[in-house]
MIBARO-797485 format. One record per residue (C-alpha): x, y, z negated; residue in one letter. Coordinates in steps of 0.1 Angstrom, whole numbers, plus 5000, padded with zeros to 4 digits. Example, Ala and Ser with C-alpha at 12.3 -4.5 7.8 and 13.67 -1.06 7.14 Angstrom:
<pt <5123,4955,4922>,A>;
<pt <5137,4989,4929>,S>;
This chain:
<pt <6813,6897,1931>,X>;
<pt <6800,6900,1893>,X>;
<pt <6778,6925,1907>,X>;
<pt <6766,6900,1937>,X>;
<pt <6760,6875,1908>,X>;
<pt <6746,6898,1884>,X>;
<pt <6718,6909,1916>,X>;
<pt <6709,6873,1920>,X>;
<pt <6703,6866,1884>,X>;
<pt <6677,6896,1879>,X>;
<pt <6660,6887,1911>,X>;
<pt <6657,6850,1898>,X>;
<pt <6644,6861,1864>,X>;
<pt <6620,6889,1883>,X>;
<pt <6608,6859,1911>,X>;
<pt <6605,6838,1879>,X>;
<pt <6585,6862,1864>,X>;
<pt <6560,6869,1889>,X>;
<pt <6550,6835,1891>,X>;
<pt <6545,6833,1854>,X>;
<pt <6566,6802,1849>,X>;
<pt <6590,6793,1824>,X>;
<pt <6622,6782,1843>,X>;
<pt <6639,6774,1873>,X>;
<pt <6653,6736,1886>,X>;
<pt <6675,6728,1909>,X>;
<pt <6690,6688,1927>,X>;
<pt <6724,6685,1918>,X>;
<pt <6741,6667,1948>,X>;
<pt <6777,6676,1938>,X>;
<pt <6783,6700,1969>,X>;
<pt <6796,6737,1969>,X>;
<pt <6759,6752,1973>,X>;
<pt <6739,6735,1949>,X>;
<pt <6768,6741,1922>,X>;
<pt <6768,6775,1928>,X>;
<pt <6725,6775,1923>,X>;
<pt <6732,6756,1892>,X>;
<pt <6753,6786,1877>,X>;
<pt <6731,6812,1884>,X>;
<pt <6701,6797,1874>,X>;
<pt <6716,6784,1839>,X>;
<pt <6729,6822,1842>,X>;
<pt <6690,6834,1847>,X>;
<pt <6675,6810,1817>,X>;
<pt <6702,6797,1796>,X>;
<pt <6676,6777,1776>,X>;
<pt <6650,6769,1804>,X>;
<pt <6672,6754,1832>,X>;
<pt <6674,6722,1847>,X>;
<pt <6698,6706,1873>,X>;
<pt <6686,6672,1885>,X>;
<pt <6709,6646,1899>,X>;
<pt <6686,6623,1927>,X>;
<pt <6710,6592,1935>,X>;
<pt <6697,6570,1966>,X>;
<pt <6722,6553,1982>,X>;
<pt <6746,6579,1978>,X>;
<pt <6782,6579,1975>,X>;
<pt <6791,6574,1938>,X>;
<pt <6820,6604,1943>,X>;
<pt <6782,6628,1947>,X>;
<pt <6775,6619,1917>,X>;
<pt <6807,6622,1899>,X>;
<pt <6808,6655,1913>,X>;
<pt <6773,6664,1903>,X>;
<pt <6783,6657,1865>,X>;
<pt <6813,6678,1868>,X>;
<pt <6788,6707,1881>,X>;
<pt <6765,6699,1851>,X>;
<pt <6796,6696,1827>,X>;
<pt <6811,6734,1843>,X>;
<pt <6777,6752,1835>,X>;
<pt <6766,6736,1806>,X>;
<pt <6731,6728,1818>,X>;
<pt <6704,6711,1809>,X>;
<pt <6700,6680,1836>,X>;
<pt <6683,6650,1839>,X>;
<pt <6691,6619,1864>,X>;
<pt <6664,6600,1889>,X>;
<pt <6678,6571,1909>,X>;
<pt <6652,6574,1941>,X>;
<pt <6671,6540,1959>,X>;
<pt <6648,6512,1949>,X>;
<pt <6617,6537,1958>,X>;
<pt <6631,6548,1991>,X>;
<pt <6641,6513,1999>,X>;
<pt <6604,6502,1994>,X>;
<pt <6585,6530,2014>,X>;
<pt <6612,6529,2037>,X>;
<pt <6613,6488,2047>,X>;
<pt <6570,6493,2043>,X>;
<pt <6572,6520,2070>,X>;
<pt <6591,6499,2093>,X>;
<pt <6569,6471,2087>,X>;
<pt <6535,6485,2096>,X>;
<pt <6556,6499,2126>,X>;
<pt <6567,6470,2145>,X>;
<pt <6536,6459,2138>,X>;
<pt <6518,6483,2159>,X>;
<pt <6547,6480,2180>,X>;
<pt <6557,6513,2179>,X>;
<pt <6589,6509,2161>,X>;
<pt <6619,6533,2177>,X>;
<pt <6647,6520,2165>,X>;
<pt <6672,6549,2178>,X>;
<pt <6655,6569,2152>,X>;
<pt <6653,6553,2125>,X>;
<pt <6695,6569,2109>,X>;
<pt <6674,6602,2110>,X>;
<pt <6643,6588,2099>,X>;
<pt <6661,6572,2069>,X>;
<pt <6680,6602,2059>,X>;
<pt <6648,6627,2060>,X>;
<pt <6625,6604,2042>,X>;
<pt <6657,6605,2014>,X>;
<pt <6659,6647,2013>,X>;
<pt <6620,6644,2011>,X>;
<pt <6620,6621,1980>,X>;
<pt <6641,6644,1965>,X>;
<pt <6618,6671,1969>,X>;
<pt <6589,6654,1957>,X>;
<pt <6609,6647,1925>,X>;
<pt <6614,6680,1919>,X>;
<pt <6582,6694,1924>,X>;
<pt <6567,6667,1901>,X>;
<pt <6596,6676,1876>,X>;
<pt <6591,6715,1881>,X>;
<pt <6554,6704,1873>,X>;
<pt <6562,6689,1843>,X>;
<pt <6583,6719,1827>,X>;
<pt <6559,6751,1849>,X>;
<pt <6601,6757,1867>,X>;
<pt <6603,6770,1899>,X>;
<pt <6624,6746,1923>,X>;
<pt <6652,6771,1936>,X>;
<pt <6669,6759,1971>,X>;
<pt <6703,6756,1984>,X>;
<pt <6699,6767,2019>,X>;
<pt <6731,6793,2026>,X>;
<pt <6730,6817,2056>,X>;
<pt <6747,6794,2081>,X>;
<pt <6725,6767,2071>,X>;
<pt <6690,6790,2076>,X>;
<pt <6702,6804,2107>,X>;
<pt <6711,6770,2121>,X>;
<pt <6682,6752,2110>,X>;
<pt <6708,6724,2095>,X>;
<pt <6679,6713,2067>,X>;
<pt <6653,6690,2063>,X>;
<pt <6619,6704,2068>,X>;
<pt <6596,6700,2034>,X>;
<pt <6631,6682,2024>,X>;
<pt <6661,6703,2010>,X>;
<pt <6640,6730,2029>,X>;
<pt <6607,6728,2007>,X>;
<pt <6617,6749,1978>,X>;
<pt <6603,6783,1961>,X>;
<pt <6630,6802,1959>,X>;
<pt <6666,6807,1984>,X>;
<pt <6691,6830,1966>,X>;
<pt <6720,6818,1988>,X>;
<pt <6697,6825,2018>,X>;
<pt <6717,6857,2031>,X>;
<pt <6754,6848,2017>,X>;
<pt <6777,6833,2048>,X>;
<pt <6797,6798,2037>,X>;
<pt <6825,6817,2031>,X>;
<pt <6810,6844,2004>,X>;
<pt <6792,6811,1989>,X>;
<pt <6829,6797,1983>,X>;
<pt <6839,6830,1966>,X>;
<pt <6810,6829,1946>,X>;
<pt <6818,6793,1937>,X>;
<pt <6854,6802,1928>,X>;
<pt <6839,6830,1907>,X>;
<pt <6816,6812,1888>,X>;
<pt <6842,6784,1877>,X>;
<pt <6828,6754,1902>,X>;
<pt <6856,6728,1900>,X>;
<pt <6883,6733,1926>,X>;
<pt <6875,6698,1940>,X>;
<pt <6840,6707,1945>,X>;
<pt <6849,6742,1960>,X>;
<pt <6876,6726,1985>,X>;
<pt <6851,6691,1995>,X>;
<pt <6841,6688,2032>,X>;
<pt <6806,6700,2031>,X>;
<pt <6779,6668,2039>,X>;
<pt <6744,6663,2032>,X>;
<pt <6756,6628,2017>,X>;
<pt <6726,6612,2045>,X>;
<pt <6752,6583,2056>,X>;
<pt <6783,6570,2053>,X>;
<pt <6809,6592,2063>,X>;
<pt <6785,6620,2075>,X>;
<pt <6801,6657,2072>,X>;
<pt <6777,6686,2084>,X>;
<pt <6803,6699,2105>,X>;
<pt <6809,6671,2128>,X>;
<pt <6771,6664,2127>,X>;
<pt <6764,6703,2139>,X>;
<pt <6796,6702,2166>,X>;
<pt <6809,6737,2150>,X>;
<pt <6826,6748,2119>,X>;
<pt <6810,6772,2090>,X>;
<pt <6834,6791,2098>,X>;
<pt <6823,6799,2135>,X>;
<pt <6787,6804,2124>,X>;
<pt <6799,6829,2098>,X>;
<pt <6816,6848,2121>,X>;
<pt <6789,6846,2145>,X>;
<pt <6763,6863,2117>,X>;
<pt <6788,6890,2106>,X>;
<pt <6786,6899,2148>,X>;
<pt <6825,6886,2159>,X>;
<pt <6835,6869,2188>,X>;
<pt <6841,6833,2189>,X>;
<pt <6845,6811,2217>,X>;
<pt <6817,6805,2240>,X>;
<pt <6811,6767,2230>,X>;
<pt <6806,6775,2195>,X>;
<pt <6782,6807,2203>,X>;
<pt <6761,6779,2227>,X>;
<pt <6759,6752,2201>,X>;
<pt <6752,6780,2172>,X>;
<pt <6720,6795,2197>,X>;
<pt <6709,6764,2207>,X>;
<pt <6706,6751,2173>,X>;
<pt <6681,6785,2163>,X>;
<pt <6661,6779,2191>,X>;
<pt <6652,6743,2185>,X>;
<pt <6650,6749,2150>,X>;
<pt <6627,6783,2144>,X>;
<pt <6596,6756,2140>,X>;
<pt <6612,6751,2104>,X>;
<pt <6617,6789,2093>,X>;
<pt <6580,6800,2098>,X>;
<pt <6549,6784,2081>,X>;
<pt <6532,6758,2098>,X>;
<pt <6509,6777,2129>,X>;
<pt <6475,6772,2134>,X>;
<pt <6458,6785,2166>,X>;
<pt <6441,6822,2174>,X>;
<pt <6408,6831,2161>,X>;
């Protein structure tokens, strides 16, 4: 595992490097992956590292748990409540909808919850702006192969060290690194509503789609739910397509 970490850390520094920038960010939202991104970055540039807590209308146990990340690697962070801002594009969205009477209200929980990872990532990019960082994702294996991100959300980001480490070799890294137990141990969720835990949301476990990437056999309804989920979701690995010459 040291050797894992110790990998990661020269690749950061190298990708870092090429793009002659100073430092890498990452959003603190108080959950096993971005904890883990927190450690190696600070790891990478002990003095030019930043984790950014992004509040809106999140559970306050997020951001308890955030700190406690910030507090275990002894980064540099920063905090941007994005509630009052989301609330107002949100509620002006919706407006100029029903206005042109093309307001769909069975979409609007997804709707809301995007337009939230978005924000986020437009805060870091202005805040990576301001300090010439990198923004460094959180997007694990299971979550790539799956698709389970938002596009140009949690999924617009420079850099994905996690992007070919299963759930499970994410938690060991965790447990390496010195996370907080209750961090390591938490019920993965995206924090996008009340309640909301990625697992029941996907209709499979981490632990079926790691087995499923390491080539085991799981039961069929997992293996269906896990396919079905790359199909409909290879639009958000690849750039955006434009058509043939």
């Amino acid at each position: 595992m040291e050797q894992k970490v110790d990998k990661i850390v020269q690749w950061l520094r190298m990708q870092a490097e090429q793009a002659n920038v100073d430092g890498l960010l990452v959003g603190v939202s108080g959950g096993i992956d971005s904890a883990v991104v927190a450690h190696l970055i600070k790891r990478a540039y002990p003095e030019h590292s930043l984790g950014v807590i992004m509040p809106c209308k999140s559970n306050p146990e997020d951001q308890d748990h955030a700190q406690k990340v910030i507090d275990s690697c002894d980064i540099q962070s920063m905090v941007v409540d994005l509630t009052e801002t989301h609330d107002v594009m949100f509620r002006n969205i919706v407006k100029q909808l029903k206005l042109n009477e093309a307001y769909n209200d069975e979409q609007e929980k997804i709707a809301d919850a995007n337009l939230r990872a978005r924000l986020r990532m437009s805060t870091l990019y202005t805040v990576a702006t301001n300090h010439r960082y990198l923004v460094v994702g959180t997007d694990n294996a299971a979550e790539w192969y799956t698709g389970y991100f938002t596009k140009f959300g949690d999924g617009g980001v420079d850099l994905v060290p996690l992007v070919n480490l299963t759930k499970g070799e994410v938690r060991e890294m965790a447990q390496f690194l010195g996370v907080p137990d209750e961090i390591v141990n938490k019920k993965p969720s995206a924090g996008l509503w009340e309640g909301q835990t990625d697992e029941n949301e996907m209709g499979t476990s981490y632990d079926m789609i790691d087995r499923h990437l390491k080539g085991e056999s799981i039961p069929d309804k997992d293996r269906k739910i896990i396919e079905s989920m790359h199909k409909r979701t290879a639009h958000k690995r690849n750039i955006a397509p434009g058509p043939p010459r």
